[in-house]
C-alpha positions in Angstrom: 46.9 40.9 41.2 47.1 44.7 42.1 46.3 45.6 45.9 43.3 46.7 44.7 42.1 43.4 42.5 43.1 41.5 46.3 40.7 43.9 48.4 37.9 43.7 46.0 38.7 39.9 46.0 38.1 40.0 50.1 35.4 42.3 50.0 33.5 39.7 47.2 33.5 36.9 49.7 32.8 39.1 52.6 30.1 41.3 52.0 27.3 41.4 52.1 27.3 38.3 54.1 30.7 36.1 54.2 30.6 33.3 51.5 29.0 32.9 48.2 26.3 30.6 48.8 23.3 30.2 51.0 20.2 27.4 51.0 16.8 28.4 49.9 13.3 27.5 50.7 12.0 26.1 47.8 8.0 25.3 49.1 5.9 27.2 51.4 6.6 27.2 55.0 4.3 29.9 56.4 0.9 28.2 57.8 0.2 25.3 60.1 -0.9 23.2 57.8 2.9 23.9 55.5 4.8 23.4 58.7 3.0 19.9 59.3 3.9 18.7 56.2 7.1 19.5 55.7 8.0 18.0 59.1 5.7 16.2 61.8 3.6 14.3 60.9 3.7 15.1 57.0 7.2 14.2 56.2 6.3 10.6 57.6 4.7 9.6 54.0 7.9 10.6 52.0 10.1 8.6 54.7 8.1 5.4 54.1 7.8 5.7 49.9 11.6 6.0 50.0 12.1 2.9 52.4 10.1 1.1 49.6 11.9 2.3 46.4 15.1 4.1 47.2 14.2 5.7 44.0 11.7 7.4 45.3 14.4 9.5 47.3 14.8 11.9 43.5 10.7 12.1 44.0 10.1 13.5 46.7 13.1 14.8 47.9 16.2 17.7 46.2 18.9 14.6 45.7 18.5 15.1 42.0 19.4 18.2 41.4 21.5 18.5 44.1 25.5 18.5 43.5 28.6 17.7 46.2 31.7 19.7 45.3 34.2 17.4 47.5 37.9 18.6 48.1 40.6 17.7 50.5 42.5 21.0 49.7 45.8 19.0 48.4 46.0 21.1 45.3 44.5 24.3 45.5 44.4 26.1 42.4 48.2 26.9 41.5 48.8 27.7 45.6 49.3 23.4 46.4 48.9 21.6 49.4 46.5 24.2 51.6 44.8 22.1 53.7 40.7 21.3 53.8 39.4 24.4 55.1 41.2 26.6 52.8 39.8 24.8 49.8 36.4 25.8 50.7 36.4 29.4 48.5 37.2 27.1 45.6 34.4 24.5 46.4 31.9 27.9 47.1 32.9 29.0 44.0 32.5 26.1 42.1 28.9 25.7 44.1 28.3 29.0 42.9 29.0 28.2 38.8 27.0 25.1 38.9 24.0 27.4 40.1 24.3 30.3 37.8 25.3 28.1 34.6 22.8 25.0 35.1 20.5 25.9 37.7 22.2 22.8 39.8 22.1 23.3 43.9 25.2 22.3 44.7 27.2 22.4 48.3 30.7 22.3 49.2 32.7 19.5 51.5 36.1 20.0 52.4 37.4 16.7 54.0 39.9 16.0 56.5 41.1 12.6 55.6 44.3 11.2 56.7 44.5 9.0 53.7 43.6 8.6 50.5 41.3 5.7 51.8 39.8 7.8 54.3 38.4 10.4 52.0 36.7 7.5 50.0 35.7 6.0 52.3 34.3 9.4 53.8 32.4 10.0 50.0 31.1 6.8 49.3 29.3 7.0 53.0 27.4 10.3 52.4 27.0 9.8 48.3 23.5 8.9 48.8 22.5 12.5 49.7 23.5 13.7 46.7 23.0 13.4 42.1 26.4 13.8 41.4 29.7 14.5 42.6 31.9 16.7 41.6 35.4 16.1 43.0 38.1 18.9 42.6 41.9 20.1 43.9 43.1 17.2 44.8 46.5 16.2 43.8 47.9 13.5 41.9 48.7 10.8 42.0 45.8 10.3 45.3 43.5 11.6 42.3 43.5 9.1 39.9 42.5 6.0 42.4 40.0 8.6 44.4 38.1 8.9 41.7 38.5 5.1 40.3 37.2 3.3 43.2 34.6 6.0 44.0 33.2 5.5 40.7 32.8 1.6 41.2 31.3 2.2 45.0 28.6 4.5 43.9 25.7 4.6 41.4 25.7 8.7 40.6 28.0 10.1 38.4 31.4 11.1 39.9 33.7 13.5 38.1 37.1 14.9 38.9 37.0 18.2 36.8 40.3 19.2 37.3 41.1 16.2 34.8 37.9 16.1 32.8 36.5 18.9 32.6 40.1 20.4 31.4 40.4 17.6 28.9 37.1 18.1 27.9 37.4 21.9 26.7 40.9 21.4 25.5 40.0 18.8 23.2 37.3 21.0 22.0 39.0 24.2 21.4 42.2 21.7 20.1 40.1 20.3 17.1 39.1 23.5 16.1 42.4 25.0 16.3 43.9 22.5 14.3 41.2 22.5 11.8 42.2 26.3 11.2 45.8 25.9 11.2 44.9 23.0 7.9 45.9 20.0 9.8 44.3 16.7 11.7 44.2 15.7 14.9 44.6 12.2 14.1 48.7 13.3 12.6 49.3 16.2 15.0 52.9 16.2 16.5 51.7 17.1 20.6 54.3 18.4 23.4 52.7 18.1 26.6 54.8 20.1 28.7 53.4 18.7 32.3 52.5 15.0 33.8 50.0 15.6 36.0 45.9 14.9 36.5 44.9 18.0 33.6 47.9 16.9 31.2 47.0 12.6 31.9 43.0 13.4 31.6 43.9 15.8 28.1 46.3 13.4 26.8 44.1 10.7 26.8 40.9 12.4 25.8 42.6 13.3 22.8 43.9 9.6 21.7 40.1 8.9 22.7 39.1 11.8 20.1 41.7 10.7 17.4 45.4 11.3 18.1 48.1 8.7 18.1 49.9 8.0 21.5 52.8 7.5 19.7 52.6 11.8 18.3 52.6 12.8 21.9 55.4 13.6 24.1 54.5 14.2 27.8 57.6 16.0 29.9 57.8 16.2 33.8 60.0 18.0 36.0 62.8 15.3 34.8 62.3 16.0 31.1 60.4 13.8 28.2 58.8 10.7 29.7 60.5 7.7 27.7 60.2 3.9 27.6 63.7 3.5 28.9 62.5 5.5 32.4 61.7 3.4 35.3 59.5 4.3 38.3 57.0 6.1 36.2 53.5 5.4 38.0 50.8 3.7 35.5 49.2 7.3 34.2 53.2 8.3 32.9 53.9 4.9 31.6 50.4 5.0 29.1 52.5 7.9 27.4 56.2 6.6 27.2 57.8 7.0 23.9 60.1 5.7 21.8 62.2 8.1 21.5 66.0 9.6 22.2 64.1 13.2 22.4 64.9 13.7 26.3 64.1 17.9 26.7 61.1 20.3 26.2 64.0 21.8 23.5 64.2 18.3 21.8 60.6 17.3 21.6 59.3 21.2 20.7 61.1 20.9 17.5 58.8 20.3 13.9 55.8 19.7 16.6 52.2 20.9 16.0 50.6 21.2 19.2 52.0 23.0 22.5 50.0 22.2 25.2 51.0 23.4 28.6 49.8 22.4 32.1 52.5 23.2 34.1 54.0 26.8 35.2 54.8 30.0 34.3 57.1 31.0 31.5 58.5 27.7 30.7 58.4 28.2 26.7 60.3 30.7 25.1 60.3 32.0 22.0 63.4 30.3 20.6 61.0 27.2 21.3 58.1 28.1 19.8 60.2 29.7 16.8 60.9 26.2 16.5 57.2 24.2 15.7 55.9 23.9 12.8 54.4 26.0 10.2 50.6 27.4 11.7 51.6 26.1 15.6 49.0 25.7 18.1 50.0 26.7 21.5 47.6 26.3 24.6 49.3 27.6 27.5 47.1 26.8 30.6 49.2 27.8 33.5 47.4 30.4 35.6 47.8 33.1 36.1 50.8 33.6 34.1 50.9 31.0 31.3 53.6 29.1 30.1 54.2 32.1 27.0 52.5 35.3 27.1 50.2 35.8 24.1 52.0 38.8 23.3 55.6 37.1 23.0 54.0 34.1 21.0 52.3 36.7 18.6 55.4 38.5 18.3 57.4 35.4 17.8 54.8 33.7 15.2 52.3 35.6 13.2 50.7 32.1 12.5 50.4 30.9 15.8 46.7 29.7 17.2 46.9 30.8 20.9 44.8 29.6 23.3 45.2 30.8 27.5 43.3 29.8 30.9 42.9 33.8 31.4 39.5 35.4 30.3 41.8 38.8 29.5 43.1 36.8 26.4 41.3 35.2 23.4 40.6 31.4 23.1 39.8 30.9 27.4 40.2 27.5 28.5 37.5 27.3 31.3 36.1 24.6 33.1 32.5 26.1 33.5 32.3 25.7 29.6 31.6 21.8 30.8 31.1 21.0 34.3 27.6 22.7 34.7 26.4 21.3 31.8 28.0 17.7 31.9 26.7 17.4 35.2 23.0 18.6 33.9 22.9 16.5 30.8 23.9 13.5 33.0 21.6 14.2 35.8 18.2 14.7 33.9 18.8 11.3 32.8 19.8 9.7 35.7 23.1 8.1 34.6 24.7 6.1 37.2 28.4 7.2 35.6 29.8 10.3 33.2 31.7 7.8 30.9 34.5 8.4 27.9 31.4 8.5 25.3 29.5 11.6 27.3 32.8 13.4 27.3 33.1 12.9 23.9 29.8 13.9 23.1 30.7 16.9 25.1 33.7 17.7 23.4 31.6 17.8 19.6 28.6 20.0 21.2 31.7 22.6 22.5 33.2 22.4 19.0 30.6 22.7 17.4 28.7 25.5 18.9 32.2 27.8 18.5 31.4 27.4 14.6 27.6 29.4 15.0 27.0 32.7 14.6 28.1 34.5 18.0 24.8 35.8 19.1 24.4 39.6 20.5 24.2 38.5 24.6 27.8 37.0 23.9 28.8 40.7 21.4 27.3 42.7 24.9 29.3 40.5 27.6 32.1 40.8 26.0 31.9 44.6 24.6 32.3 43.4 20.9 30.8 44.5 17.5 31.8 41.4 16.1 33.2 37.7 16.6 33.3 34.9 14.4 34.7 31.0 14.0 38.9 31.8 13.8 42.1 31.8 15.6 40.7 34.4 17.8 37.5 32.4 18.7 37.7 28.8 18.9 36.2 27.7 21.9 32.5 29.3 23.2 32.6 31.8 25.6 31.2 31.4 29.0 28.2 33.8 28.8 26.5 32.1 25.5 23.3 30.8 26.8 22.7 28.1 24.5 26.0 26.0 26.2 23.4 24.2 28.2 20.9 23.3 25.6 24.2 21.9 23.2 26.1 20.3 26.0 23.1 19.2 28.5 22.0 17.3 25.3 24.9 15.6 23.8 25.8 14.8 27.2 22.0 13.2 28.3 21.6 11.5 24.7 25.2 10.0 25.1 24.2 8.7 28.5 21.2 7.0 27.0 23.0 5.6 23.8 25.3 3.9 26.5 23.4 2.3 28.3 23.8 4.3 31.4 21.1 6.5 31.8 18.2 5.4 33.7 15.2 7.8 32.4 14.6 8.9 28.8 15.4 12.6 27.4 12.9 15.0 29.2 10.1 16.4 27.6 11.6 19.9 27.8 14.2 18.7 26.4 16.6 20.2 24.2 17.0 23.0 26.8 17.2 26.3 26.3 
C-alpha cells in the first residue's frame, strides 16, 4: 500500500475511538424500575427458567444472535505466525462484517494457547455463551483437528472460514466460470497450486459439488502431491495422484482450471499460455495474486479471471458467505454447518450472479451496467438480497438435514 493507504489504515482503527466495535444497550436502562429488572432482583426469573431448560438461555438472553470470532493469531492474513493479540484487528474486523452484512453481534477472542489442545479446550469451555462460532487465521495443519473435535464437543455451529467460507465462494464463482467458458465441472482438468486449509476446504468442496479427485492436482512447496510421496499428512494424501506430472509446469499443461492459494507471482504467462482453450484462472493470493489480471489478459484473450482484490473483476470474498451462512444457520438453530448447507450455499451464490444486477449494486460500484459474464461471476458484496438467497438455502438445508432445531421463521425469506 502507499504511505498514505497505511495512515488512513491507522487512522480507521484509531479514530474516533480505537477499534471497530463497541456493545450496545439493546432495552431500556433509565428508571428504577429498568435497572431492577435487568439486574437485582429482576434478572433472578431469567436465571431460574434457564436452570430449567438450558434452552431457555436463546429466550431470554443475546446467545442467539450472538457470534465468537476465535483466533490464536497463527496465520494472520498473508503476515503468518503473529501471535494472539495481533490477530485481534482481523477478529474486529470480521466482528464488524458479521454486523453490517447479517445484523449478527459478534465479539472477538484471541487465545493464548500453548497447544492445539489448549485452545480447544479453551473454546469448548466458553461455547455456551455464544450461537456460533466462527474460527479464523489459524494455521494448518493445528486447523483441521481444531475445528474437528470442536465440532463433536459442542452443539452450535462451528466454522473455520478460512477453509469454508473460501471453498464455499470459490465453488460458486468456479461453476459459473466454467459454465461460460462451455465446459463442466464434473470433467474439468484443476491445478491447485497450494496445500493448505483454503486449497484442502476448495478441493474438496468441489469433488463434493461434482469434480473428480482424480482431475485435480494439488502442488506444495515440494511440487505435485503424488501417490508415490510419503509423509503427506491425511488432508494431502485425500488428493495424491497417479501421476508422473511432478511440477506446477507439468501439471499446468492441457488443464482447465488454475486455482491459486498460495503466493505472489507464481504463474507466469508461459504457464498459463499453456491450459486449455477458454482457461479459468482464480488467483487468490493477496495482495498480489499468483498472475496479475493484466498479464493473464494479455497472455489469453479467453481467459475467465477471477482475484481476492476488490480493484479487479470476479472478487473472491469471504463476506459473500460467512454473514449469511452463519444467519441461515442460526435462525434455525442448527447444532452444526454441515457439507449440505455449504452446498446449498454454494447454488444460492451461483445463482444470484445470473439475476439482473440491481441499481444499489450499479451505484456501489460506479457502473452503468453489469450482467452474468466473465467479468461478473460471483455477487458483489454490496447486493442486498445475499442474505435473503444465502440465509435461506443455508436455514432450509439445515432443516432438510436434520440439524436444525426450529422451523424456517415467519419472516422468512429475508430481505
Amino acid at each position: 500500500m502507499s504511505e498514505d493507504m497505511k495512515q488512513a489504515a491507522l487512522d480507521y482503527h484509531e479514530f474516533p475511538r480505537p477499534g471497530k466495535i463497541s456493545v450496545e444497550l439493546s432495552t431500556e436502562a433509565e428508571s428504577q424500575l429498568d435497572l431492577s429488572l435487568a439486574y437485582s432482583p429482576g434478572v433472578a426469573e431469567p436465571v431460574r427458567e434457564i436452570a430449567k431448560d438450558p434452552e431457555n438461555a436463546y429466550r431470554y438472553t443475546a446467545k442467539g444472535n450472538l457470534v465468537a470470532v476465535i483466533s490464536n493469531g497463527s496465520a494472520i492474513l498473508g503476515l503468518g505466525d503473529l501471535g494472539p493479540l495481533a490477530s485481534k484487528p482481523v477478529m474486529e474486523g470480521k466482528a464488524l462484517l458479521f454486523k453490517r452484512f447479517a445484523g449478527l453481534d459478534s465479539i472477538d477472542i484471541e487465545v493464548d494457547a500453548e497447544s492445539p489442545q489448549a485452545f480447544i479446550d479453551t473454546v469448548a469451555r466458553i461455547a455456551d455463551t455464544f450461537g456460533g462460532i466462527n474460527l479464523e487465521d489459524i494455521k494448518a495443519p493445528e486447523c483441521f483437528e481444531i475445528e474437528r473435535v470442536l465440532i463433536e464437543r459442542c452443539n452450535i455451529p462451528v466454522f473455520h472460514d478460512d477453509q469454508h467460507g473460501t471453498a464455499i465462494v470459490t465453488a460458486a464463482g468456479m461453476i459459473n466460470a466454467l459454465e461460460i467458458a462451455g465446459k463442466k465441472l464434473e470433467e474439468a482438468s484443476i491445478v491447485c497450486l497450494g496445500a493448505g486449509a483454503a486449497a484442502h476446504a476448495c478441493m474438496k468442496l468441489l469433488v463434493n459439488m461434482g469434480a473428480k479427485v482424480e482431475n485435480i492436482y494439488m502442488i506444495d512447496r515440494t511440487g505435485v502431491i503424488h501417490s508415490g510421496r510419503e509423509n503427506l499428512t491425511p488432508e494431502k494424501a485425500a488428493f495424491a495422484s497417479e501421476t508422473d506430472k511432478r511440477t506446477l509446469d507439468d501439471a499446468i499443461d492441457g488443464a482447465d482450471v488454475f486455482v491459486g492459494l498460495s503466493g505472489p507471482n507464481l504463474l507466469s504467462g508461459e504457464q498459463l499460455s499453456k491450459m486449455a482453450a477458454n482457461p479459468v484462472v482464480f488467483a487468490c493470493a493477496n495482495p498480489d495474486p499468483e498472475i496479475r489480471p493484466e498479464l493473464a489478459h494479455e497472455t489469453r484473450d479467453d481467459v475467465i479471471m477471477a482475484t481476492g482484490r476488490s480493484d479487479f473483476p470476479n472478487q473472491v470474498n469471504n463476506v459473500l458467505g460467512f454473514p449469511f451462512i452463519f444467519r441461515g444457520a442460526m435462525d434455525v438453530r442448527a447444532t452444526a454447518i454441515n457439507e449440505e448447507m455449504k452446498a446449498a450455499a454454494v447454488r444460492a451464490l451461483a445463482e444470484l450472479a445470473k439475476e439482473p444486477v440491481t441499481q444499489e449494486v450499479l451505484d456501489a460500484y460506479g457502473l452503468d451496467s453489469l450482467e452474468f459474464g466473465s467479468d461478473y461471476i460471483i455477487p458483489k458484496a454490496t447486493d442486498s438480497r445475499l442474505l435473503g438467497a444465502v440465509s435461506t438455502a443455508v436455514a432450509q438445508a439445515a432443516i432438510d438435514t436434520g440439524v436444525a432445531r426450529l422451523p424456517l421463521p415467519d419472516n422468512y425469506p429475508l430481505s
